[in-house]
C-alpha positions as CSV (number, residue, x, y, z in Angstrom):
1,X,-88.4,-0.2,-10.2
2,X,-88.3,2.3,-7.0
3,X,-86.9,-1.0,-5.3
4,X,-84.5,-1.6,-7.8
5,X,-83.2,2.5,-7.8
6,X,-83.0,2.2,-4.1
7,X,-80.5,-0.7,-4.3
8,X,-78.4,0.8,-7.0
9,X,-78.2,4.2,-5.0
10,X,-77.6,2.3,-1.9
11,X,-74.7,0.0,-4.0
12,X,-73.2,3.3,-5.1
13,X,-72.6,4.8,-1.9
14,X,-71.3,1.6,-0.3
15,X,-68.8,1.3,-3.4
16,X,-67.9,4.6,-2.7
17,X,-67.2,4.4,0.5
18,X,-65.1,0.7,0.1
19,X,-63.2,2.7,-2.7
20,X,-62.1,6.1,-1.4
21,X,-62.1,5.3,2.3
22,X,-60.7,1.7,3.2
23,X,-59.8,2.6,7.1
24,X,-61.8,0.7,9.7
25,X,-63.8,-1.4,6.9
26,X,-63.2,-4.8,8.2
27,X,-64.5,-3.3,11.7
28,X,-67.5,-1.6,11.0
29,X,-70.9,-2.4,12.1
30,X,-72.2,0.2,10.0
31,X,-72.2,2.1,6.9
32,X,-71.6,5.2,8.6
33,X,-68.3,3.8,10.6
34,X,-66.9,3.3,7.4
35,X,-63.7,5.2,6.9
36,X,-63.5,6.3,10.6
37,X,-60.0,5.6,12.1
38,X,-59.6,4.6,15.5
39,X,-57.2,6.8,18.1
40,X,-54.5,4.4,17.2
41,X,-55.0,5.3,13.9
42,X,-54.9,8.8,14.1
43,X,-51.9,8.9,16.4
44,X,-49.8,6.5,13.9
45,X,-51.1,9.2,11.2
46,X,-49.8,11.8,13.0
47,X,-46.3,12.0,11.4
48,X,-44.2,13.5,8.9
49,X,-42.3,13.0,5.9
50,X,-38.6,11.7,6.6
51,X,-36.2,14.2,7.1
52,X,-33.6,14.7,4.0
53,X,-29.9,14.3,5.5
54,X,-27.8,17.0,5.8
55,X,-25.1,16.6,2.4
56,X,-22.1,18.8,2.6
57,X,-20.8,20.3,-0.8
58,X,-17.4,18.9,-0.3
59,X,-18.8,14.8,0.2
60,X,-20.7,15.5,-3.5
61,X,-18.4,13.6,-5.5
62,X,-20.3,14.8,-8.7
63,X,-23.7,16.5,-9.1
64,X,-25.5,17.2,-12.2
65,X,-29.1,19.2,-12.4
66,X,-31.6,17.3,-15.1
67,X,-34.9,18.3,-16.0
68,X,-37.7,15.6,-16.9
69,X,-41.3,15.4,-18.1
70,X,-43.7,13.3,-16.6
71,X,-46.6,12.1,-19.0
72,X,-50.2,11.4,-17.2
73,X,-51.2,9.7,-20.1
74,X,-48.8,6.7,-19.1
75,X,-50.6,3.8,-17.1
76,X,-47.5,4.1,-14.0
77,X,-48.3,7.7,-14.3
78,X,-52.1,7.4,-13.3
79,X,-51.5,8.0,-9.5
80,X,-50.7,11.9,-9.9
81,X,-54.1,12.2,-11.9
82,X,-56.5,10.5,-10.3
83,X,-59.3,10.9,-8.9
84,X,-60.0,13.8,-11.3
85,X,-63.8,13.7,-10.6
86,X,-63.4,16.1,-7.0
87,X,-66.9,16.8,-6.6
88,X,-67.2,12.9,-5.2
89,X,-68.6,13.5,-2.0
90,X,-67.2,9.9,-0.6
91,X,-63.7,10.5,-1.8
92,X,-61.1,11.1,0.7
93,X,-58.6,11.5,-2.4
94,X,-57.8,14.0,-4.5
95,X,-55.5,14.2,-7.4
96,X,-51.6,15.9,-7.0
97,X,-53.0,19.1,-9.1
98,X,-55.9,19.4,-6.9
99,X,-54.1,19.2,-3.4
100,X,-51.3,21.7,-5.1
101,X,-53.6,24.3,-5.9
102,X,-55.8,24.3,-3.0
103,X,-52.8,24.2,-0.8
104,X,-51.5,27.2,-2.6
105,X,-54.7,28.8,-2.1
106,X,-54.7,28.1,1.3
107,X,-51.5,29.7,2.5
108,X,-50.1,26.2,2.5
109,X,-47.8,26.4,0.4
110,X,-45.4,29.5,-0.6
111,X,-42.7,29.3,-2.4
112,X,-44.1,29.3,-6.1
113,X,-42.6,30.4,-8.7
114,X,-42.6,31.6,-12.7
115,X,-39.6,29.4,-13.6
116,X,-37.3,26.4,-12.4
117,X,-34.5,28.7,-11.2
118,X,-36.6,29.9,-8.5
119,X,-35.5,33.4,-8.9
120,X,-39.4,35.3,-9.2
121,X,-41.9,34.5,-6.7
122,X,-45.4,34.2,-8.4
123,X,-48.2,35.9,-6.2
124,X,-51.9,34.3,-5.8
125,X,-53.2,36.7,-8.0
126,X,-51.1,36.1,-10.8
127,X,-51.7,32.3,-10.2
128,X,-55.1,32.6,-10.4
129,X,-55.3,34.7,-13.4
130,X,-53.9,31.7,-15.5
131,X,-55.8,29.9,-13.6
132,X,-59.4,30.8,-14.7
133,X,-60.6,32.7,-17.3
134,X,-64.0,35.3,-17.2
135,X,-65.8,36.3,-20.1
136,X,-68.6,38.1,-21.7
137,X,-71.4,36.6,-23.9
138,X,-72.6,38.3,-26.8
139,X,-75.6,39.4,-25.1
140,X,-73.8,40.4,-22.3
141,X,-72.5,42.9,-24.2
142,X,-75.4,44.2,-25.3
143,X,-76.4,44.8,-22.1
144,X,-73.6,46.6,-20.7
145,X,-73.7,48.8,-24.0
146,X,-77.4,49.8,-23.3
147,X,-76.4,50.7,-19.7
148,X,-78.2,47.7,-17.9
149,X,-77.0,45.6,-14.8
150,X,-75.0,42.2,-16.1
151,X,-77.0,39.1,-15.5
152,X,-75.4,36.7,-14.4
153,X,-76.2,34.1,-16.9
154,X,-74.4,36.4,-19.7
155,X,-71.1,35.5,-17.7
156,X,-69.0,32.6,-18.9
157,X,-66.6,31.3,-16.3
158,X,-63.6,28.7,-17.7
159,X,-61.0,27.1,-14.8
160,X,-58.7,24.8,-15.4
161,X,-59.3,21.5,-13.7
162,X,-57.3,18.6,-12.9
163,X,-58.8,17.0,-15.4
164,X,-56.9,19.4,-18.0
165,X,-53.1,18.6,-16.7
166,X,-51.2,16.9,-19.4
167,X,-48.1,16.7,-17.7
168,X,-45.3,17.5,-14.9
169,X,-42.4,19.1,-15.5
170,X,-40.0,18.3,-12.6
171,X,-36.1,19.3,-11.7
172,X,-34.1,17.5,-9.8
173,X,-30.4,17.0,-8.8
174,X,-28.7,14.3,-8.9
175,X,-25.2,13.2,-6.9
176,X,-22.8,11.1,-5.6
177,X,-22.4,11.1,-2.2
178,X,-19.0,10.3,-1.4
179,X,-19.2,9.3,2.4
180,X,-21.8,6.7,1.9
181,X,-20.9,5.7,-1.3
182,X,-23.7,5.7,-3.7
183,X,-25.9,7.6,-6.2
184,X,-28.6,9.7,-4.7
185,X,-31.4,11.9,-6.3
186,X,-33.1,15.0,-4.6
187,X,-36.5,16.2,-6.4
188,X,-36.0,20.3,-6.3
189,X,-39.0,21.3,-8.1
190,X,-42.6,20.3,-9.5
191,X,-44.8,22.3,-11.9
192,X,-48.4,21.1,-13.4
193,X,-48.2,21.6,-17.6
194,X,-52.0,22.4,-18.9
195,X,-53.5,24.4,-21.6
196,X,-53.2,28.0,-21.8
197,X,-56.9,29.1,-20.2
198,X,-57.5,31.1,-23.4
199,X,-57.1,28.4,-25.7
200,X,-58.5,25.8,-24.0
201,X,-61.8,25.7,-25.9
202,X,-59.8,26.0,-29.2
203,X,-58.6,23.0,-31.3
204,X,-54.8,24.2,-31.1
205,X,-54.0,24.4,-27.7
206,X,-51.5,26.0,-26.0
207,X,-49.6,23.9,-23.4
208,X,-47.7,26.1,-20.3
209,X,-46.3,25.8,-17.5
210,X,-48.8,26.9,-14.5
211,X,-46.4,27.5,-12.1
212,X,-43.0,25.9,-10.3
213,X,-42.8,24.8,-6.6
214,X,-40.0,24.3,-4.5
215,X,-40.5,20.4,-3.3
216,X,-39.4,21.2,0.0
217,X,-41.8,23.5,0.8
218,X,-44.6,21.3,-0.4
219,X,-43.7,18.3,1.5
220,X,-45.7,18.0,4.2
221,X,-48.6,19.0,2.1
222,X,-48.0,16.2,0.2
223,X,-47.4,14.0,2.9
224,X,-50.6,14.2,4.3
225,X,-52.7,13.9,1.1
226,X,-52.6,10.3,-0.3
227,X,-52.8,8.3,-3.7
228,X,-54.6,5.2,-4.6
229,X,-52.3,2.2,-4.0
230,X,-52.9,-0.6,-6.5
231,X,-51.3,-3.3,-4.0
232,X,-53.3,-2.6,-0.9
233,X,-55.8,-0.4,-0.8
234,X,-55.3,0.3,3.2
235,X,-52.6,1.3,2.8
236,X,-52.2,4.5,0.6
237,X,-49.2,5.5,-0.3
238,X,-48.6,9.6,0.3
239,X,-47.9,11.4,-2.9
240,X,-44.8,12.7,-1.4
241,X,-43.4,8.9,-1.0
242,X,-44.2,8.6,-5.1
243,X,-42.1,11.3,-6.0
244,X,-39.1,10.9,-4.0
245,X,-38.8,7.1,-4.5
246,X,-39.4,7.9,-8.5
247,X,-42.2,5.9,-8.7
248,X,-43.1,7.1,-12.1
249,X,-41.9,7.5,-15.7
250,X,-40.4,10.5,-16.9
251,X,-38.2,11.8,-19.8
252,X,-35.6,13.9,-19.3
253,X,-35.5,17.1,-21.6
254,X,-32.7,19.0,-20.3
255,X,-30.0,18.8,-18.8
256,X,-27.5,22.1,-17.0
257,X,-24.9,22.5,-19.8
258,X,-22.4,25.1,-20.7
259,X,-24.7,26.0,-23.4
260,X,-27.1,28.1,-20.8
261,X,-28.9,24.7,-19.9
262,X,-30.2,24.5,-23.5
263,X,-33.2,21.8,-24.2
264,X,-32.7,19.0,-26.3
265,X,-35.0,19.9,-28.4
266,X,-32.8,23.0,-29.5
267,X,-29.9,20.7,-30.8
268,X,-32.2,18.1,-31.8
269,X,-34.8,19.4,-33.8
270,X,-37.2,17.7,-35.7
271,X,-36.2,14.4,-35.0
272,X,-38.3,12.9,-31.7
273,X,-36.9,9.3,-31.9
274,X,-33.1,10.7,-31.2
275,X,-34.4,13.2,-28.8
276,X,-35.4,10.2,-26.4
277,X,-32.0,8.7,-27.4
278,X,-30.4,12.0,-26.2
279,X,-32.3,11.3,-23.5
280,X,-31.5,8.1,-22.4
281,X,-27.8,8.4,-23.1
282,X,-27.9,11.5,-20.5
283,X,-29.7,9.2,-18.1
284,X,-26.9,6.5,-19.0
285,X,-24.3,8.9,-18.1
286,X,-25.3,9.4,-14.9
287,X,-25.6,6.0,-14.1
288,X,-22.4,4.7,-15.2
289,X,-20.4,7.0,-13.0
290,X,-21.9,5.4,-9.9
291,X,-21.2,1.7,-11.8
292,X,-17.3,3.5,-13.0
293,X,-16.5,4.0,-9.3
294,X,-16.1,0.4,-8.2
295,X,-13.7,-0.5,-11.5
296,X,-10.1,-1.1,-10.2
């Protein structure tokens, strides 16, 4: 039985490492050398995320602001929410909410925000306030009423994990770009959708938006850290390579209008099957004036 333990443990490391860290596997002599890149490797590594061109106002031909909600619970989706398990020791990966917030945390990344207009900055504090959530047993209480230290135990401690992110909201703009002829998309801004931390124990919960960031900012961030690639597992594909070639599904759910960029929801109420029509014919729209421009 002790044999038989010792193999499964030994198994479980091994598939940990073939799963999370591919580099150098066909080269290793041991275990341990598992995962290690060579110099070559770390000097290819050593790069960053291409360089958006520089688009002048007058070569955008037409340019329209959309909106869109990307479920996790779709299968093309799973890349931005897995690994959520991030206390694996062998994993190398992490999922798109976890290297957000810890590059938040870190200093990382700056330019967060309460909305997707960018106009209020949102501190760290205020982040991490709807972030976690700190409370007080019953006997706690006690306690501090009969003028007693608070033991630890009597403290209740909920965060929100990646584990709990239902969806991204992202904006994006897309345009015409007159000089080279063809429909383009930039991504503008990404924001993690989880339940409120106060109701996250409760059978309603409350879905909100954690906080926007400006994609810019966050792109080397998200260069370096990299998601699972189905295809070739030695190659990982960054997370900033999914979201500006659109790997992913998404719905759009608003759109800039005259009507102070109202949802669809807000014309469409009540009705979900014609608010993914609405959706669709929006995302038509724009695509047929790329096809329009080459009719004679």
């Amino acid at each position: 039985m002790k044999v038989r333990n010792f193999l499964m443990a030994v198994l479980t490391v091994a598939g940990t490492y073939t799963s999370f860290a591919q580099s150098n596997l066909l080269n290793a002599k041991t275990p341990s050398e598992i995962g290690l890149k060579t110099p070559a490797q770390l000097d290819s590594d050593n790069d960053k995320p291409l360089a958006y061109g520089y688009v002048h106002d007058r070569d955008v031909l037409m340019g329209k602001t959309v909106w869109e909600i990307i479920d996790l619970n779709e299968r093309i989706n799973f890349p931005l929410y897995f690994p959520v398990d991030t206390a694996n020791i062998g994993s190398d990966r992490r999922s798109l909410y976890d290297v957000l917030s810890k590059a938040i945390r870190n200093g990382e990344i700056t330019e967060v925000y309460t909305d997707s207009y960018f106009n209020t900055k949102k501190s760290l504090n205020d982040i991490q306030a709807s972030l976690s959530r700190i409370d007080t047993t019953d006997a706690g209480r006690e306690q501090i009423n009969a003028g007693t230290k608070l033991s630890d135990e009597y403290v209740l401690r909920t965060d929100i994990t990646a584990q709990d992110v239902v969806q991204y909201k992202i904006k994006g703009y897309w345009y015409f770009d007159k000089r080279q002829s063809e429909l383009k998309y930039r991504l503008l801004g990404i924001c993690p959708v989880a339940p409120d931390v106060y109701t996250i124990n409760s059978d309603e919960k409350d879905y909100v938006e954690m906080f926007w960031i400006f994609f810019p900012d966050a792109r080397e961030v998200l260069h370096k850290a990299k998601s699972f690639n189905d295809k070739n597992s030695a190659l990982p594909i960054s997370f900033d390579q999914i979201l500006n070639s659109r790997r992913f599904n998404s719905v759009i759910y608003k759109e800039e209008n005259v009507y102070g960029d109202r949802e669809i929801k807000e014309y469409m109420q009540d009705n979900a099957q014609n608010q993914l029509l609405e959706a669709e014919r929006i995302k038509e729209k724009i695509r047929n004036f790329e096809s329009d421009m080459w009719n004679y």
